[in-house]
N, C-alpha and C positions, 0 to 999 in steps of 0.2 A: 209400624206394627200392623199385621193382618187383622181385619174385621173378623171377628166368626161367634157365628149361631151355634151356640152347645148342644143344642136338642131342637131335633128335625125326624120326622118318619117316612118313609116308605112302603107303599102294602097293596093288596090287588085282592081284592074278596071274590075275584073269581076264581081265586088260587086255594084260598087260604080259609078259614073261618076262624073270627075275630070277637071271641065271647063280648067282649065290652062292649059294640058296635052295635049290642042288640038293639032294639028300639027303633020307633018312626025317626025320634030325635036327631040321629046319627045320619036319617038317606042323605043330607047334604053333601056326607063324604065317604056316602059309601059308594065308593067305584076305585079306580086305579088311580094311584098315583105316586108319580116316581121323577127323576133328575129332570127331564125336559119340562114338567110342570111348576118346578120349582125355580130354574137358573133364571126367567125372568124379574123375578119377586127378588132372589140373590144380588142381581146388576141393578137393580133400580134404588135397592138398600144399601148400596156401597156392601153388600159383604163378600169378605174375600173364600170363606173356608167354613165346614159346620160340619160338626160329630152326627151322623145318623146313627139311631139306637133304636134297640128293638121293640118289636108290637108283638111277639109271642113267645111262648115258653117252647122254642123251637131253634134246636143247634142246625136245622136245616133252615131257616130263615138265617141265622148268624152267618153261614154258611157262603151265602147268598148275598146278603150284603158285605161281606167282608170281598167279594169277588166284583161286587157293582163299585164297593168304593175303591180300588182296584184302578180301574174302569173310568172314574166318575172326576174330573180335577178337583173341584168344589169341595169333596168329602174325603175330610185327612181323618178321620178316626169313627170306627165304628166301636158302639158300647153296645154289647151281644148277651146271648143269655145262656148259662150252662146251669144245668142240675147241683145247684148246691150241696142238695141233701145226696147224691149218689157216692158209691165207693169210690166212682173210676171219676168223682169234677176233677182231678190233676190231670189226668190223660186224658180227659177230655178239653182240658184247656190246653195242653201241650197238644192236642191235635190239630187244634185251632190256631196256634201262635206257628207251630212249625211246616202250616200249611203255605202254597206257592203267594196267598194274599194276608199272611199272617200277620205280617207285621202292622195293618190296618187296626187289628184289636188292640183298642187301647181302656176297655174299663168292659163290667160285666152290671147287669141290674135282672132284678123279677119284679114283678105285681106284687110285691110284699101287701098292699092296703089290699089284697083281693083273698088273702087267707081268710081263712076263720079262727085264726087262733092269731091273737093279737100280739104274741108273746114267741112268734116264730123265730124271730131275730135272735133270742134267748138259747133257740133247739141248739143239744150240744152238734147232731148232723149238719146244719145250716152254719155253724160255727167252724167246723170241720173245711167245710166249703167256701168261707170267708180267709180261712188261712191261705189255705191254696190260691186263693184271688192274690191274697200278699205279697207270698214266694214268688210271683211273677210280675211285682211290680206293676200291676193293672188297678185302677181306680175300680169303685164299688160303688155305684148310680143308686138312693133309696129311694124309693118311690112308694110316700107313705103320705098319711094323713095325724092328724095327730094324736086319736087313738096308739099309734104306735111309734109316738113317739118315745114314751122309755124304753121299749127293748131296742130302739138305733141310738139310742143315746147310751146305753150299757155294751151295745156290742163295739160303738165306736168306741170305747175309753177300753176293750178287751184288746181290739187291734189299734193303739196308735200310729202305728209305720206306715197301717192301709190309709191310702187315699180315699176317702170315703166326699160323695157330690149328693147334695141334699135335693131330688126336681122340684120342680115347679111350687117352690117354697112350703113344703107338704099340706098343698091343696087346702089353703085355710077357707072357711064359709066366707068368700068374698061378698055374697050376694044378700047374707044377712047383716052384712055391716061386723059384723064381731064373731066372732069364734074362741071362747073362755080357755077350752083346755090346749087349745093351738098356742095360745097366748101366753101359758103356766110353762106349757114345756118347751118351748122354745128355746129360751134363754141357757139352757143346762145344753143343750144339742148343741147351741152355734157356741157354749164356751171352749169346746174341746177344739185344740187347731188344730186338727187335721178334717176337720168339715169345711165345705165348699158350699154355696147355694145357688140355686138357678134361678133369676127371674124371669120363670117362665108358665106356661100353664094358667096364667091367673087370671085373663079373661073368661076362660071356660067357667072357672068358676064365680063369675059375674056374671049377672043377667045378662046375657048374650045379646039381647034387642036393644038395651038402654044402658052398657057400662058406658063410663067418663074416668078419666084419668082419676078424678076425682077419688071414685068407689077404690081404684087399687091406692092410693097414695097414703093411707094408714097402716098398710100392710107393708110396703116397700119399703116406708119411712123405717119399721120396726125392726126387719130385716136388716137394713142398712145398719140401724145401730148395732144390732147384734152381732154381726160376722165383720162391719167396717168393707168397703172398698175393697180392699185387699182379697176376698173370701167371694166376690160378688161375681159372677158370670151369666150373660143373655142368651137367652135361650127361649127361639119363635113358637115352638111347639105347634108348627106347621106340621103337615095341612090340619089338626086338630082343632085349631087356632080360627080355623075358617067358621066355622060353627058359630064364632060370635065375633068375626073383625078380618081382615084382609091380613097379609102378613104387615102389609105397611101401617095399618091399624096398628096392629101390636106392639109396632115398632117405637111408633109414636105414642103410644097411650105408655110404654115405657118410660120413655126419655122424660115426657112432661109429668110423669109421675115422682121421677128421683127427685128427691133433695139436692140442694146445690152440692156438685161436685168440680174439682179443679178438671183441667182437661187430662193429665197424667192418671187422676184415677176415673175416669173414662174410658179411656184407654185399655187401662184391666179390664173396666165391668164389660166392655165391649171386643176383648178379644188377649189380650194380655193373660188375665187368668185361666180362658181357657188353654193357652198355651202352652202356662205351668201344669195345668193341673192333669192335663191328659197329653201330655208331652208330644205337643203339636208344633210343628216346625214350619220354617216357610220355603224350605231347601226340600222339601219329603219328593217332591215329584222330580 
């Protein structure tokens, strides 16, 4: 079974401008980075294969990477980003699917935690935009916190068919040890099956200088119960990741975080489920 990283980025701020990126915080990775910077970190982790997804609310960034994964052996699926809320998100996703690097798209996400209305998930437009993701069979990436976690727990039980991937386990307060309403709404999100989760992301939200397996292993633990093995896929959330650990760092502050697993369901959390889930093959190339 192929090893692969669910969630990886690619970006070049001399291209591009990266609202999130603002801050001193971020110079560590604010410069370029792309496939030659990563396939070292790839061969030393055993990984065989890893979903690049996107860093802007930009069909020309999707664009872009759908043409570099293409390109790239490493990256069998790109999770891109189209205008939910617009008339044309269907022909805007048939643009993308029926283009010469199409078949690369395999799931779509936004910055949902960067609205200002908590309750986005809910709009009937954003809804409208969530069907159309359906009809095409492509996975739905949330990228939330847990503020908004009822309206992706209401929009998941609206579309059961869609493949809906939960990132970077919606970014709980690692760093304060406990996060209450992450905690409350959880459990209603990961009941529905058709949610996926990522353990990814969760050093960033650890004190970056001083996490230990330790800090994530309450979180993971919880997660694991909640969605079971079965629902669990790793995800480096490189180069991001770099901010507070190496990709090997994360790799390992994983591993020694899980609870005992057999090696079969290893096997999913490390590459198995991403395979279902974003219908990644090991014949693509």
């Amino acid at each position: 079974m192929q090893r692969i990283d669910a969630h990886q980025h690619f970006w070049d701020p001399a291209r591009y401008t990266y609202p999130w990126m603002a801050g001193h915080a971020m110079d560590p990775v604010r410069r370029e980075f792309g496939p030659d910077d990563l396939l070292p970190s790839l061969r030393a982790a055993r990984i065989d294969a890893t979903i690049l997804v996107q860093t802007l609310s930009s069909l020309t960034e999707t664009r872009e990477f759908l043409r570099l994964a293409a390109d790239t052996d490493a990256v069998r699926g790109v999770v891109g980003w189209v205008d939910l809320t617009s008339p044309s998100v269907g022909d805007d996703l048939d643009e993308l699917l029926d283009g010469p690097s199409g078949r690369w798209l395999v799931g779509v996400r936004h910055q949902v935690h960067d609205e200002p209305d908590p309750d986005w998930l809910r709009r009937d437009d954003v809804r409208r935009g969530l069907a159309a993701v359906q009809r095409r069979g492509l996975t739905y990436d949330l990228l939330i916190r847990a503020r908004e976690i009822p309206a992706a727990t209401d929009a998941v039980r609206r579309f059961p068919e869609l493949r809906y991937v939960l990132d970077h386990i919606a970014k709980p307060r690692i760093a304060e040890s406990r996060d209450d309403p992450w905690t409350q709404g959880m459990p209603a999100l990961a009941a529905e099956p058709n949610v996926s989760v990522k353990l990814s992301g969760m050093v960033t939200e650890a004190d970056w200088a001083s996490w230990t397996p330790d800090d994530l292993r309450p979180f993971v633990g919880r997660v694991v119960e909640w969605f079971t093995p079965q629902r669990l896929l790793f995800g480096s959330d490189w180069p991001v990741c770099l901010l507070a650990g190496s990709y090997e760092d994360v790799l390992a502050g994983l591993t020694a975080a899980l609870p005992a697993m057999s090696p079969s369901e290893l096997e999913l959390v490390f590459g198995g489920n991403a395979e279902h889930t974003y219908g990644i093959r090991d014949d693509q190339r």
